[in-house]
C-alpha positions as CSV (number, residue, x, y, z in Angstrom):
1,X,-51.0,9.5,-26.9
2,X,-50.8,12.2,-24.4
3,X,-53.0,14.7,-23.7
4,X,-50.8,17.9,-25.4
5,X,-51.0,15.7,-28.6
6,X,-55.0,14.8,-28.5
7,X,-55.5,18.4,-28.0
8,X,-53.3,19.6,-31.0
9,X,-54.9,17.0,-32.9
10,X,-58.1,18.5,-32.4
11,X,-57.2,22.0,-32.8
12,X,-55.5,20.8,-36.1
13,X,-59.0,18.8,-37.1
14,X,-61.3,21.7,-36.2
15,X,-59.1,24.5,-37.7
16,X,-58.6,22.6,-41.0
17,X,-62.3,21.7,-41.6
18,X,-62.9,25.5,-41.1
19,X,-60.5,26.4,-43.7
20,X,-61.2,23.6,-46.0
21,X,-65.0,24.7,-45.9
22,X,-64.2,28.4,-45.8
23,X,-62.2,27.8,-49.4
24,X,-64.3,25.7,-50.7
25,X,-67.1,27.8,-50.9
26,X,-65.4,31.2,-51.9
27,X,-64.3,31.7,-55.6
28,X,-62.0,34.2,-54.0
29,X,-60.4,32.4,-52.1
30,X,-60.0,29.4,-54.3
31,X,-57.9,31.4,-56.9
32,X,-55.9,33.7,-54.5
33,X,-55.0,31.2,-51.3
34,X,-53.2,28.0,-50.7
35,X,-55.3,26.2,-48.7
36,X,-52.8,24.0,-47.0
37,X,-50.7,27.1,-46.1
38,X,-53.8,29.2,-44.5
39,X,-54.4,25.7,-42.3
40,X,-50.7,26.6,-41.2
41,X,-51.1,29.8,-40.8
42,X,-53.7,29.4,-38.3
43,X,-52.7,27.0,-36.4
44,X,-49.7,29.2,-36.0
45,X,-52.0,32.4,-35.1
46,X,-54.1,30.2,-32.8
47,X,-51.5,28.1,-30.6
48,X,-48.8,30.4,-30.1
49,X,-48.4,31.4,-26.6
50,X,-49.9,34.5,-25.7
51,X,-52.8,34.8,-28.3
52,X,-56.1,34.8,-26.6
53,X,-58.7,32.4,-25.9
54,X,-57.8,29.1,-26.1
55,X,-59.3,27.7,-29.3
56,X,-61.3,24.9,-27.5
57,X,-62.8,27.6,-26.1
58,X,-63.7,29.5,-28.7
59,X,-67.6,28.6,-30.6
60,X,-67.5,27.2,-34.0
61,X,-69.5,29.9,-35.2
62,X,-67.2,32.2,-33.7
63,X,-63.9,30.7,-34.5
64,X,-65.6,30.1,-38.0
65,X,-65.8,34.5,-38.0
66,X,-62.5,34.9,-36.7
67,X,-60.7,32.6,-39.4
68,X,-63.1,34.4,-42.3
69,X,-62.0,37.4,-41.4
70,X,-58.0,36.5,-41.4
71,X,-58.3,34.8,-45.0
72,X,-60.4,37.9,-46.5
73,X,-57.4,40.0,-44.9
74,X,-54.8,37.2,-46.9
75,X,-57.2,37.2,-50.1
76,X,-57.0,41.1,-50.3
77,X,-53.2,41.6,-49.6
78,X,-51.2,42.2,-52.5
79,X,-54.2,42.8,-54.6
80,X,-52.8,45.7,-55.9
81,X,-49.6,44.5,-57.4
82,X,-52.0,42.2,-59.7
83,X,-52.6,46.2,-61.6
84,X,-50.5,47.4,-64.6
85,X,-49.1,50.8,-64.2
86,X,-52.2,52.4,-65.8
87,X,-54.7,50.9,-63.8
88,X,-52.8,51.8,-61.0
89,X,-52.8,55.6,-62.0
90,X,-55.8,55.3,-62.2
91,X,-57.3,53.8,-59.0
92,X,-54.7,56.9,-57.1
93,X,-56.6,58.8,-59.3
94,X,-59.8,57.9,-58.0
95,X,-58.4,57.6,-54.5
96,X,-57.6,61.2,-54.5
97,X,-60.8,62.6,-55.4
98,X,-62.5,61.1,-52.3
């Protein structure tokens, strides 16, 4: 095994037990993401060329923030197509007043 691949393991390895624990204890999450697909997800965001630090780098605690942060952005998107019409009219309602 050469040293691209032991590194990619790892990255995979660290990445997915962030997600998996990440998931695992959000109700949110649970119900609105695919766990396998966020693990995919940021793997892509995280080795692409160009994207930053290099994830080895990076401190769990950190890279624990950074990942939190992308999956409350995937948990949240689209949340407003779950409304019906009239709950929609009424959160523009409410979004007008303010």
């Amino acid at each position: 095994m050469n040293n691209t691949s032991i590194k990619e393991q790892t990255t995979y390895q660290r990445i997915s037990a962030i997600v998996k624990n990440l998931i695992a204890n959000n109700s949110v999450y649970q119900e609105r993401l695919e766990r396998e697909q966020m693990i995919e997800k940021m793997l892509e965001l995280f080795t692409k060329p160009n994207s930053g630090d290099d994830v080895e780098t990076i401190a769990d605690d950190d890279l624990s923030q950074i990942i939190n942060k992308i999956l409350a952005l995937h948990a949240m998107a689209g949340l407003l197509d779950d409304l019906t019409p009239e709950e929609m009219a009424i959160f523009d309602e409410a979004v007008k007043r303010k």
